[in-house]
C-alpha positions in Angstrom: 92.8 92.5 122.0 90.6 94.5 119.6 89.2 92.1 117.0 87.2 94.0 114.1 84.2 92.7 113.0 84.2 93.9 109.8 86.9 91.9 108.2 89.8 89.2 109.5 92.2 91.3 111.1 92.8 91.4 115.0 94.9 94.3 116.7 97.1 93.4 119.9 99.1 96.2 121.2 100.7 93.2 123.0 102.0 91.3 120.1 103.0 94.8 118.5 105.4 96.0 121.4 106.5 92.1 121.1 107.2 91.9 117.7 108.0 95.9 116.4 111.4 95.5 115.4 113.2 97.3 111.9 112.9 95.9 108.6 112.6 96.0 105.1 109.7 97.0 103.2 109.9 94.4 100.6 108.8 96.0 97.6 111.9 93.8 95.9 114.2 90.8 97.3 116.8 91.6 98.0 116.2 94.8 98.7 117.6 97.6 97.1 120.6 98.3 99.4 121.6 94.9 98.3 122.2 97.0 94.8 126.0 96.8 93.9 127.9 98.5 90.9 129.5 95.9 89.1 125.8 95.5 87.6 126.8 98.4 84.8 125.0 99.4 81.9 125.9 96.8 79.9 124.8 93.9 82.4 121.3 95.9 81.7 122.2 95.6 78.5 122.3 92.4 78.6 119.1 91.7 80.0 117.7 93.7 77.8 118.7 91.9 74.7 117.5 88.4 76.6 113.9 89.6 76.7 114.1 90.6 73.0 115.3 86.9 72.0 112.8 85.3 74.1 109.2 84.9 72.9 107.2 84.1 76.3 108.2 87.4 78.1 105.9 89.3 80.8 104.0 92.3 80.0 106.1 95.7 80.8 105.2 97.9 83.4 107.0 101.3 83.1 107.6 103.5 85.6 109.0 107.6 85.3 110.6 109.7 87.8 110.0 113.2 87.6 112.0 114.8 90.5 111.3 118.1 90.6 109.3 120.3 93.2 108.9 123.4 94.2 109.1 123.4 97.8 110.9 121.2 100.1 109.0 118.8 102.6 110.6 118.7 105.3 110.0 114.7 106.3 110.7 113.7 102.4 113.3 110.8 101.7 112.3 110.9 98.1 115.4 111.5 95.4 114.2 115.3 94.6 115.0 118.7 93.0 113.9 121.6 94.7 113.4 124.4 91.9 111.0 127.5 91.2 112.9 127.1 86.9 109.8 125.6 85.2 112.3 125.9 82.7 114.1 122.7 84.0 111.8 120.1 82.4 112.0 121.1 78.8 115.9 119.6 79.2 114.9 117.1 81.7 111.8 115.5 79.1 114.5 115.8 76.2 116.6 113.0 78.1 113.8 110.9 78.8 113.2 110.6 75.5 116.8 109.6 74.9 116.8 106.9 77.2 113.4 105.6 76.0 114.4 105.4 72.8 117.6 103.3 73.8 115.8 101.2 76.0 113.5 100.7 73.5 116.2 99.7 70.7 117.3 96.3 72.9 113.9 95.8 73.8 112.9 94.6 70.5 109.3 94.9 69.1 107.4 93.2 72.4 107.0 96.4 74.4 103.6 95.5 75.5 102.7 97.5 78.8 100.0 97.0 81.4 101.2 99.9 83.6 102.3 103.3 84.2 103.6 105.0 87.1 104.6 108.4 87.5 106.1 109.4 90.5 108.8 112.0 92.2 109.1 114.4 93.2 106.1 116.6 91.9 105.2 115.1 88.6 102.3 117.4 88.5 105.3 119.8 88.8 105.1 119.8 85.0 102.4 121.8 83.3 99.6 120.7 80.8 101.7 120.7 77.5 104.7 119.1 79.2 102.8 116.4 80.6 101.4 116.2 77.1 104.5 115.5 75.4 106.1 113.4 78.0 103.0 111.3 77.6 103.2 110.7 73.3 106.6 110.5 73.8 105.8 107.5 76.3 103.4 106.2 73.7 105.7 106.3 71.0 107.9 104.1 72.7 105.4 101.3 74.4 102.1 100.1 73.3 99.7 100.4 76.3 96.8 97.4 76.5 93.1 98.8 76.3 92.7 97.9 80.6 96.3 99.2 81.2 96.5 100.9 84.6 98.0 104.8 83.9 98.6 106.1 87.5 100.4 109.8 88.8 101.1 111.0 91.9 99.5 114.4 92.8 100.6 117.3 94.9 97.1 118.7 96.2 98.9 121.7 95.8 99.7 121.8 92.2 96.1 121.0 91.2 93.9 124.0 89.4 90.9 124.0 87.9 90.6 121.0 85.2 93.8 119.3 86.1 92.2 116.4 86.8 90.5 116.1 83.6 93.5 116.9 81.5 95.3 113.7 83.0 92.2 111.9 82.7 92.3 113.1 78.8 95.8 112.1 78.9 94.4 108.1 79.9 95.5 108.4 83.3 92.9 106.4 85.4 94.6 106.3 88.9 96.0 108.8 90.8 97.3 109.5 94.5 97.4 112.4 97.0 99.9 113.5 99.5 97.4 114.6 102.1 100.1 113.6 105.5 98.0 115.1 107.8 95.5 118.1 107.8 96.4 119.8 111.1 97.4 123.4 110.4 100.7 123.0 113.4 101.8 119.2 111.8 101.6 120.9 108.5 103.7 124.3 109.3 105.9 122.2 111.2 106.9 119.7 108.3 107.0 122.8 105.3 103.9 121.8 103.8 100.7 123.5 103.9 97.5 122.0 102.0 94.1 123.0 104.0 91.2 120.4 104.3 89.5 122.7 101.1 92.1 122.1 99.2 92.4 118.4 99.2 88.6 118.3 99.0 88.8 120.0 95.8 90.6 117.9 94.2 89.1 114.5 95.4 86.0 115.9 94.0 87.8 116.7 90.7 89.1 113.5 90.7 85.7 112.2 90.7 84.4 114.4 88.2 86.9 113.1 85.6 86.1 109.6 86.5 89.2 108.2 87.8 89.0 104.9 88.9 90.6 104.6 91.5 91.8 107.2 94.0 94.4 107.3 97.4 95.4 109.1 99.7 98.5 108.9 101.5 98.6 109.7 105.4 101.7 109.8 107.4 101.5 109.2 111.7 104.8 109.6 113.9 104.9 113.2 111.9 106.0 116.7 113.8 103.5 118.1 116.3 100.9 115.0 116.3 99.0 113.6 118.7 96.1 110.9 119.1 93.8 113.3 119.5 94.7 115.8 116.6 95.4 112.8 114.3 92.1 111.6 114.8 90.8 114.7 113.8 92.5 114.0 110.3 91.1 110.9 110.3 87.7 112.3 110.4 88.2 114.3 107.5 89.6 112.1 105.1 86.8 109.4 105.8 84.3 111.8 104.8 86.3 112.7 101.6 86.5 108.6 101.3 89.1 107.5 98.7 89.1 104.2 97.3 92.5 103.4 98.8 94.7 104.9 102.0 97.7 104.2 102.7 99.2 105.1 106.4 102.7 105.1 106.2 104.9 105.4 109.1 107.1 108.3 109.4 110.9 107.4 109.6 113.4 110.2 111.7 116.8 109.5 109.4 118.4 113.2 109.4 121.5 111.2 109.1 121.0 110.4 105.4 118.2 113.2 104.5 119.4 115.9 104.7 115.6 117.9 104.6 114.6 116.0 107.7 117.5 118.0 109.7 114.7 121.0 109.3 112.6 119.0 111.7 112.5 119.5 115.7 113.0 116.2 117.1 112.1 117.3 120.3 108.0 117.8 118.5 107.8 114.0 117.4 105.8 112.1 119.1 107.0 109.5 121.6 107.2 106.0 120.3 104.3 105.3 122.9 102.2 108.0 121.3 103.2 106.4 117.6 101.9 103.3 118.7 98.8 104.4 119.8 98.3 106.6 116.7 98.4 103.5 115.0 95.8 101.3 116.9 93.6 104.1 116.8 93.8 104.5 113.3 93.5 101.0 112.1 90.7 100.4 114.2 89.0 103.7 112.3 89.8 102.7 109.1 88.0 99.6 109.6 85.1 100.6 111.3 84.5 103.0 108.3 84.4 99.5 106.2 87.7 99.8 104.9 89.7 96.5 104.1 93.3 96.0 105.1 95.2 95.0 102.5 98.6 94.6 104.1 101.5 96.7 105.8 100.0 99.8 105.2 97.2 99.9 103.0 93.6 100.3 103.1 91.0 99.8 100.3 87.4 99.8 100.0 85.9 96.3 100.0 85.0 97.0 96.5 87.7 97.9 95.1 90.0 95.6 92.7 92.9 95.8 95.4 90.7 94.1 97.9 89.2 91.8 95.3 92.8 90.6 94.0 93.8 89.7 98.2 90.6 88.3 98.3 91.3 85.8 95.2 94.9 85.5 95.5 96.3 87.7 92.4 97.3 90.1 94.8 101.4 91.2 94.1 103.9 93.7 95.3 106.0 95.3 93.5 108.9 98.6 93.8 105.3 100.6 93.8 103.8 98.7 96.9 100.7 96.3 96.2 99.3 96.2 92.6 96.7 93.8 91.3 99.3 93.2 88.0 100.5 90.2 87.5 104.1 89.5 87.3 105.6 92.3 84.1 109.2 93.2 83.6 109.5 97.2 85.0 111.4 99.2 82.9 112.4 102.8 85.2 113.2 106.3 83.4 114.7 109.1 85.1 117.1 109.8 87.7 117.2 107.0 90.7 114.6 105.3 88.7 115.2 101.3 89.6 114.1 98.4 86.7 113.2 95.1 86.9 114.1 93.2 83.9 114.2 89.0 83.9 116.4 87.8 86.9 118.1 91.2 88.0 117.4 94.7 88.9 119.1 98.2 88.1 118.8 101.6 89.0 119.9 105.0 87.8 122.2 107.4 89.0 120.5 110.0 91.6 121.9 113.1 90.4 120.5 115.3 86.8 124.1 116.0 86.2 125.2 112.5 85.6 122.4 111.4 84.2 122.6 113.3 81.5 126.5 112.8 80.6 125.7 108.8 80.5 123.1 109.6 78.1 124.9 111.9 76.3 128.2 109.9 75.6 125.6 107.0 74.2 125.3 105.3 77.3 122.6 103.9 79.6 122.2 106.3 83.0 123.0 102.7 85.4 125.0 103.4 88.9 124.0 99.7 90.1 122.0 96.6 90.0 121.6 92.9 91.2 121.6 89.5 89.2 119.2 87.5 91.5 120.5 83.8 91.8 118.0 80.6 91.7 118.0 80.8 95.8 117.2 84.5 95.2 114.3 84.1 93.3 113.1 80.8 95.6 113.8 83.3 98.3 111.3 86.2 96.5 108.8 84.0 95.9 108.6 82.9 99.4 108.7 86.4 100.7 106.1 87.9 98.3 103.9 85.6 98.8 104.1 85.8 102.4 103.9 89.7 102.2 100.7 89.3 100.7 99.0 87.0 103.0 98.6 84.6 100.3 99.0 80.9 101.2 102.6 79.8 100.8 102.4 76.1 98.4 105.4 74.0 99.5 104.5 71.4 97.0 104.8 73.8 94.2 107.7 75.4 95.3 109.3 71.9 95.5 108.1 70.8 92.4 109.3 74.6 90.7 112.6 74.9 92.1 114.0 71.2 92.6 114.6 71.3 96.3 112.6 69.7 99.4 111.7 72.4 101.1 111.9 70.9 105.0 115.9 70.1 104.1 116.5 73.6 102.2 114.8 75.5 104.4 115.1 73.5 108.3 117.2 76.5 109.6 114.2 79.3 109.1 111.6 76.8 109.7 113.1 76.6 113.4 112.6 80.2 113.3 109.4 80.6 112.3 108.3 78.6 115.2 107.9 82.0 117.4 105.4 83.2 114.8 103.6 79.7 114.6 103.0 80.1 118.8 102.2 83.8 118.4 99.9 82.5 116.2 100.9 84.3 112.9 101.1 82.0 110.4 100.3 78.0 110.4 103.0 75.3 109.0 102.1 71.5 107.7 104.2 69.9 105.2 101.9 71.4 102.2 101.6 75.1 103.3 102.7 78.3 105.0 99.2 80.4 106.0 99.0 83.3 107.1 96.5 84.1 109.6 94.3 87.3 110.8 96.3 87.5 113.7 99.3 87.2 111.8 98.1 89.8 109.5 99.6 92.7 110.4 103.4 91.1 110.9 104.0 89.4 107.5 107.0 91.7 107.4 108.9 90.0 111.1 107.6 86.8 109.0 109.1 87.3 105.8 112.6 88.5 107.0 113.3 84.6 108.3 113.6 83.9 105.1 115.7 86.6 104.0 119.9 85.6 103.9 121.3 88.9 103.3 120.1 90.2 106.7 122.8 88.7 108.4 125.4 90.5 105.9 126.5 93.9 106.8 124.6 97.2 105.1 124.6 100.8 105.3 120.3 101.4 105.3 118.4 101.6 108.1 115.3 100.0 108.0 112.1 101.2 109.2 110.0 100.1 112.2 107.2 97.3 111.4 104.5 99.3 113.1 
């Protein structure tokens, strides 16, 4: 066991092998597979129109999907449109526009927003002016707070000389890269090619314009990689030193993407050599002082992620961990999913449909979810515990109506494996999560998920 002395976290490749098993991600319960279609546009409707009435709503969080790129990654699982037509987004930011303005009709006047997320795709895909009107056409349909958090997803690729300060002049204040992994064979091997300059360029760009906060997003289990040359990668990105990284692990499905048929099996790594990719970099993310927020990200002690785990207002949400409190997300765009009040909805995933529903007057929904009272107990429980936050039985008791020990005997039986691994601690007040048990609040969470035992079509992810 490798126990870091920076922070409370404790590695044991032990535990791992024990405990590495698929499941979901969390960043909703239930998950989105869980979607169905009888949630139609008019259920969002619906929904919709109960926020107006109410007075005591949550702030909005809005997110965009832009979905087109110019070149296809080959490990990408993303809802995309490969395209060299710049020509595309004139039509595609017409739409958007229509179906902001709907939304906004059966929102009523509250449309107070605390967040922006634009993501894809390539949303740098779109040039200057583009990203100029999509962003007053945003503005002309919500009313951003003065400490609103405006974040975009950037293609190192796509970034020229003042990029970064036009998206900064824009009010963006966040910002991502897709770095992967900076080895020249991983990189030919997965279709995208971004040297170590490049990246640099624009961290330093990203500086320049004073972003707040900037990540970078590193994938392991990749093409062609190997503990020694992923090591290498690591070395570089520490020395460029983002606020946040996240290190996501890569997931073989050529079954349902059809881009990751382009990939040689026969060059991933071994699910020995995965694991070990990951204990090595943990351990070098934290010996470089960076925190570890949960799953897979990494912040700088200072940042405001680490500062919201640290004093509990730590969340998750359909964008991983944000330090926003609780808002109603309203999505735009193909495939883009909503959260509005007790249910969830998501677009259709192709251009083509999308923009019939919008054109016959209707909004672009293909399916949804109305959570029940057990399904938002359930959430609350599983967000909580996916933030290593301590779990208050009391107040759930005293929230929902229930006695937690009778509602929930069944899954505190089965939590006993993680109480004895030494992952969480249980007493009739509290669930807590502890270093140990850290790094498995995902094999912790899914006790307490029902619909696991139903049938589904996904295929979830490894934990580690």
């Amino acid at each position: 066991m490798v126990t870091s002395p920076l922070q409370d976290i404790e590695l044991s490749e032990e535990l791992i092998r024990k405990f590495d098993k698929p499941g979901p991600r969390y960043t909703s319960y239930p998950t989105a597979d869980r979607f169905n279609t009888a949630f139609t546009d008019q259920t969002y409707q619906a929904y919709l129109a109960q926020r107006s009435a109410r007075t005591d709503n949550p702030p909005l969080s809005v997110y965009l999907h832009l979905p087109f790129c110019e070149s296809l990654c080959y490990f990408c699982a993303c809802n995309k449109i490969i395209t060299q037509d710049h020509g595309r987004v004139t039509e595609y930011l017409r739409y958007l526009d229509k179906e902001m303005a709907m939304v906004a009709s059966h929102l009523g006047a509250d449309r107070r927003t605390v967040q922006l997320h634009l993501g894809g795709g390539t949303p740098t895909f779109f040039n200057a002016d583009e990203l100029r009107q999509l962003m007053e056409m945003v503005r002309k349909h919500f009313s951003f707070t003065p400490d609103a958090e405006l974040g975009v997803e950037i293609d190192p690729r796509t970034v020229r000389e003042g990029t970064l300060e036009m998206l900064a002049g824009l009010g963006f204040n966040r910002n991502s890269f897709g770095v992967q992994d900076f080895d020249a064979a991983v990189q030919q091997s997965v279709n995208r090619i971004q040297p170590f300059d490049m990246v640099e360029r624009a961290v330093t760009e990203s500086r320049k314009a004073n972003f707040q906060s900037t990540n970078a997003d590193l994938i392991y289990g990749l093409p062609k990689q190997t503990l020694e040359s992923f090591s290498r990668t690591l070395d570089s990105l520490i020395r460029l030193a983002p606020d946040r990284i996240a290190l996501y692990n890569y997931a073989h499905l050529p079954s349902r993407f059809k881009a990751q048929r382009l990939i040689v099996a026969e060059d991933l790594p071994s699910a020995e050599d995965r694991l070990q990719i990951f204990m090595m970099s943990t351990r070098r993310l934290l010996e470089a002082g960076y925190v570890y927020i949960g799953l897979d990200h990494f912040s700088r002690p200072e940042e405001e992620l680490n500062k919201a785990r640290l004093d509990g207002s730590l969340h998750r949400n359909f964008q991983g961990y944000t330090t926003r409190a609780e808002c109603d997300l309203v999505g735009f765009g193909v495939s883009a999913i909503g959260k509005v009040g007790n249910s969830y909805s998501q677009s259709v995933r192709s251009v083509t449909a999308y923009y019939e529903a919008l054109d016959a007057g209707r909004l672009p929904v293909e399916k949804g979810f109305e959570l029940s009272k057990d399904d938002l107990l359930r959430r609350q429980i599983i967000m909580t515990l996916m933030c290593s936050a301590p779990l208050d039985i009391d107040a759930i008791n005293r929230h929902y109506d229930i006695d937690f020990q009778q509602y929930f005997a069944h899954e505190l039986g089965a939590l006993r494996q993680f109480e004895d691994a030494g992952f969480i601690t249980v007493d009739p007040s509290a669930i807590r999560v502890t270093a140990k048990g850290r790094l498995f609040v995902r094999a912790v969470g899914m006790t307490f998920d029902k619909y696991l035992a139903q049938p589904t079509t996904s295929t979830y992810s490894k934990l580690i």
